[in-house]
C-alpha positions in Angstrom: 15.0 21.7 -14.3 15.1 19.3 -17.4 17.6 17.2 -17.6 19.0 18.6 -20.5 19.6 21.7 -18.1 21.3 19.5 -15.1 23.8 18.1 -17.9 24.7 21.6 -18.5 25.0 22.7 -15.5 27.5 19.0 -14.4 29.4 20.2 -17.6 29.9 24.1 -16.2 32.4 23.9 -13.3 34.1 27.3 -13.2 31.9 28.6 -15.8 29.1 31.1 -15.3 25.5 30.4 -15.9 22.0 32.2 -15.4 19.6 30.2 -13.0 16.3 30.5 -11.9 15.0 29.0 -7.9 11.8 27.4 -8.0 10.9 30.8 -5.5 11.3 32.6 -9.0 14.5 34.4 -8.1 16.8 34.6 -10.9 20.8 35.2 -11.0 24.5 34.8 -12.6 26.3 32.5 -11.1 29.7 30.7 -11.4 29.2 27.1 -10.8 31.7 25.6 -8.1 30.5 22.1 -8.4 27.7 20.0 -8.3 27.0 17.2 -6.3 24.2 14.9 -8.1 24.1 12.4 -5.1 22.0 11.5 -2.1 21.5 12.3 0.0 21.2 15.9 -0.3 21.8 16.5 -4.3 22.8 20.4 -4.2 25.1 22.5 -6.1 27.8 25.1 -4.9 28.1 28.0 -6.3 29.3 32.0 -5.9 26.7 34.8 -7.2 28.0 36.9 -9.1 26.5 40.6 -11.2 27.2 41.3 -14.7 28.8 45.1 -15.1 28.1 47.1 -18.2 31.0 46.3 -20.2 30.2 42.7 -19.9 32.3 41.2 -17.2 31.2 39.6 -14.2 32.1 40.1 -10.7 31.4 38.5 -7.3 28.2 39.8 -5.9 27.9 40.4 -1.9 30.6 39.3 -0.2 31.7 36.3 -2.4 31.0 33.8 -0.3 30.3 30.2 -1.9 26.8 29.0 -1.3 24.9 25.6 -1.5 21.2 25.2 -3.2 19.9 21.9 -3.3 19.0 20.8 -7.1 15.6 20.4 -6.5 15.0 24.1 -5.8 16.8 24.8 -9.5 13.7 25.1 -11.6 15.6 26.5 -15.0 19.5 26.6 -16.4 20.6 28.6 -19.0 23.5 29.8 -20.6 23.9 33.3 -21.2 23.9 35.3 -24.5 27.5 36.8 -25.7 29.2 34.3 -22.8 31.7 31.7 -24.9 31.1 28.1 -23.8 32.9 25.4 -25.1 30.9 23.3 -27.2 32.5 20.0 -26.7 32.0 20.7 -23.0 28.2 21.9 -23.4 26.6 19.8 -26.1 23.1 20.5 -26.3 
């Protein structure tokens, strides 16, 4: 991930973002918090699914999970989603 991406995603607490594992595997997911310290820099986060009218919902059994940053190859936020710009300057 750039580091333009892991500013976004510091900036995103309780917001939603699309992310992409260095395994390929992409999903939604609400952004908990991150933790950008060693020794194990990760983020927490719950997966969530987008429904058909647009609104997300917890995916599984909305439990929280941990991914280390390093496995986070690509952030991005997610067409029609409203972000706050002072919160997510790019």
């Amino acid at each position: 991930m750039t580091a333009q991406e892991l500013e976004i995603l510091k900036a995103s607490e309780d917001r939603i973002l699309a992310l992409e594992l260095v395994s390929g595997e992409q999903f939604f997911a609400e952004i908990v918090m991150v933790v950008d310290e060693p020794p194990t820099p990760d983020v927490f986060l719950l997966r969530v699914l987008r429904e058909p009218d647009g609104a997300f919902v917890e995916a599984g059994d909305g439990a929280k999970e941990s991914i280390l940053l390093a496995d986070i190859a690509r952030v991005a936020r997610i067409p029609g989603v409203e972000y706050f710009q002072a919160d997510l300057s790019d």
